[in-house]
C-alpha positions in Angstrom: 0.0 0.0 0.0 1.2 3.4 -1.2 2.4 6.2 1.9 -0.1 8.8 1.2 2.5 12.5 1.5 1.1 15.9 2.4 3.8 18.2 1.3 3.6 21.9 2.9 6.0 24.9 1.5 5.0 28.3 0.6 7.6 28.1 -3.0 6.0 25.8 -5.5 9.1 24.9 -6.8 10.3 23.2 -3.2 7.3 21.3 -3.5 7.7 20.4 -7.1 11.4 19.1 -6.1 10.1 17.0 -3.3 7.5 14.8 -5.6 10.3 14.7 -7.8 12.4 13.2 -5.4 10.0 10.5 -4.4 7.8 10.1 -8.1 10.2 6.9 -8.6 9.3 5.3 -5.6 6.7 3.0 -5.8 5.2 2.8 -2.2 5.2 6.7 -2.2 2.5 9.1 -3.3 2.1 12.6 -2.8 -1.5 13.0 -2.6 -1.5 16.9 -2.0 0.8 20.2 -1.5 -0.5 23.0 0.6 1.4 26.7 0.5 1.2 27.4 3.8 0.3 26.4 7.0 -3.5 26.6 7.0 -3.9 25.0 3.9 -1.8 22.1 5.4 -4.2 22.2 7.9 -7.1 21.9 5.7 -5.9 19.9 3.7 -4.8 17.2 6.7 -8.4 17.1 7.6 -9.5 16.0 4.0 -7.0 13.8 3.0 -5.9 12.4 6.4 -2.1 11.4 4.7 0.2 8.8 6.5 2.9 11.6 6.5 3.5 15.3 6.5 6.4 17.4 5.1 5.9 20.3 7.1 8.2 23.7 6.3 8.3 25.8 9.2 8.8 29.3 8.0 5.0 29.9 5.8 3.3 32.6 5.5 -0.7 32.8 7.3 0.3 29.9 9.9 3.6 28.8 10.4 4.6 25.1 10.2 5.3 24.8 14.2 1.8 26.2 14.6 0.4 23.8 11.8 2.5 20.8 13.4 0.3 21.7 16.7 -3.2 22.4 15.4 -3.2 18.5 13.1 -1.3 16.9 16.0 -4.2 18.4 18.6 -7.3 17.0 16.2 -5.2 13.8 15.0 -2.6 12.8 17.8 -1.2 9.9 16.2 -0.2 12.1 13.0 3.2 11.4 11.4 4.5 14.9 10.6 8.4 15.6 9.4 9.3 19.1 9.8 11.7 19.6 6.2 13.3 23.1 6.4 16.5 25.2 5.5 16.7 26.3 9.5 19.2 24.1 11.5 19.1 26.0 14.9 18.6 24.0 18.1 16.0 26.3 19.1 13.6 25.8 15.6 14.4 21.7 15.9 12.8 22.1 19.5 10.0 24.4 18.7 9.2 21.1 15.5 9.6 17.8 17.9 7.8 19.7 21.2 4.8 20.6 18.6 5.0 16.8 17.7 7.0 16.2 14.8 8.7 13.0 14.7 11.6 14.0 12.3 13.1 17.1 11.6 15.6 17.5 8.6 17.4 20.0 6.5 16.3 21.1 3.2 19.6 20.1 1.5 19.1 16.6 2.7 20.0 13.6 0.1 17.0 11.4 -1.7 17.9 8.5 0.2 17.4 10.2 3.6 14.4 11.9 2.6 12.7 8.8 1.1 14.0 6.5 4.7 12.7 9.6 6.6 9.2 9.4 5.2 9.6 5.5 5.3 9.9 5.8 9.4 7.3 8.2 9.9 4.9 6.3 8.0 6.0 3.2 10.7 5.5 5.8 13.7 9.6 5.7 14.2 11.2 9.3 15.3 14.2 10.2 12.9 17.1 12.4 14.2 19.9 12.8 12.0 23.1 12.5 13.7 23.8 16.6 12.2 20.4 17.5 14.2 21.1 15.5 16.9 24.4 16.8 17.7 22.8 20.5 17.3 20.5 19.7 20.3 23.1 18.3 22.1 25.3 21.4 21.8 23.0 23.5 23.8 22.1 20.7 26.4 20.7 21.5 29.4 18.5 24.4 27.7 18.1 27.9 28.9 15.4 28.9 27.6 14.4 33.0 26.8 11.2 34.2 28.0 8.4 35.4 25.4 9.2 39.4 26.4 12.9 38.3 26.4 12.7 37.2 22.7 11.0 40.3 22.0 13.4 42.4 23.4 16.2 40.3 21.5 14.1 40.5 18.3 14.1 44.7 18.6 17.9 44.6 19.2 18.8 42.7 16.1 16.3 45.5 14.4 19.0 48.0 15.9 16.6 49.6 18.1 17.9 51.3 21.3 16.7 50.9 24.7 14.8 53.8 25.0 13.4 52.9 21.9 12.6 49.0 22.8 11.2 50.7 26.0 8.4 52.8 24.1 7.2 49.7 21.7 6.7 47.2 24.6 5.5 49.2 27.0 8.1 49.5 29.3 10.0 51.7 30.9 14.4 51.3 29.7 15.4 50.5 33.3 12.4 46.8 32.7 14.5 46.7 29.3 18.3 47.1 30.6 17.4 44.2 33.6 15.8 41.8 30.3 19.0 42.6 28.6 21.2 41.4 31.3 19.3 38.6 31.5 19.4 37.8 28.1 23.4 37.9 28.0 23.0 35.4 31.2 21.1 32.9 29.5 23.0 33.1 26.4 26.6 32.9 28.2 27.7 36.1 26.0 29.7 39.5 26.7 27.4 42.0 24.8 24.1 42.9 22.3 25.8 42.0 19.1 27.4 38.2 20.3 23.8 37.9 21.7 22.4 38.6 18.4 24.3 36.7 16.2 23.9 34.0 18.6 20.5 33.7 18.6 20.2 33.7 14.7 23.0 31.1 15.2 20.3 29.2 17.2 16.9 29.9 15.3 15.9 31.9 18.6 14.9 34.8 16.4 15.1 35.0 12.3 15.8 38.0 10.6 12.7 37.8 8.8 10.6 38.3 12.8 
């Protein structure tokens, strides 16, 4: 019996290179592509596929988001998060919304066609690069929601006084989240902590 593929990508032509990845495989089908999160959603719902290739970055409803709302209504789904972000921070946000892979977009046929293969059979699949990603930043220190905000204004090179006005705060709040940022993050100044956290997938420079 064929594996029935939802593929989800907002560029046509990364979906077009995934069914032509699989077309040769003759237990593989993609039954339907979706540009963006809701529409994986939807689509989910009507097709009910034995795996999901989920992008994270779409536009409307992320994949994260998606991986959450199909893994809520159908808790046994078998969703792979396929994307080009390889921070430790995106690979946790995928497996804690309930993916049960997560691979890189420059990923070899071989891989991607196992991948599918072990989803399909309710395996997880961690690729020894993802794997040792995690394990880099093991135990985890996570940022708060305000504190990725703040971090998210400082790698727009706002100021503190600035930050201060668009949250709501006053700069002395926004000095004591900066210091705490630089704590979690084991790093001297602003800069290290924003490169850092792009480093990580913390924040994206398209926030």
């Amino acid at each position: 019996m064929n594996i029935r593929v939802l593929t989800a990508d907002d560029h046509s032509v990364v979906r077009a290179g995934i069914a032509a990845m699989i077309a040769n495989e003759p237990d593989i089908a993609v039954v339907a592509e979706a540009g963006d999160g809701a529409e994986a959603v939807a689509l989910y719902h009507e097709h009910i596929p034995d795996v999901v290739l989920m992008d994270l970055r779409m536009p409307t409803l992320d994949g994260v988001s998606a991986i959450t709302a199909i893994r809520d209504a159908y808790p046994d789904a078998h969703i792979v998060a396929l994307t080009t972000y390889d921070g430790d921070a995106d690979i946790h946000r995928a497996l804690s919304a309930g993916a049960c892979a997560y691979l890189v977009k420059d990923v070899l046929v071989a891989e991607l066609v196992r991948a599918i293969r072990s989803a399909a059979a309710g395996k997880r699949v961690i690729p020894p690069t993802v794997a040792s990603r995690l394990a880099e930043f093991t135990p985890r220190v996570d940022l708060t929601e305000r504190e990725v905000e703040v971090l998210r204004l400082v790698a727009k090179g706002l100021r503190n006084k600035e930050i201060a006005r668009v949250i709501g705060r006053t700069e002395g709040t926004v000095k004591v989240h900066l210091k705490n940022i630089l704590q979690k993050l084991g790093v001297e100044d602003r800069t290290e902590a924003v490169t850092l956290a792009l480093q990580r997938g913390i924040i994206h420079l398209d926030d």
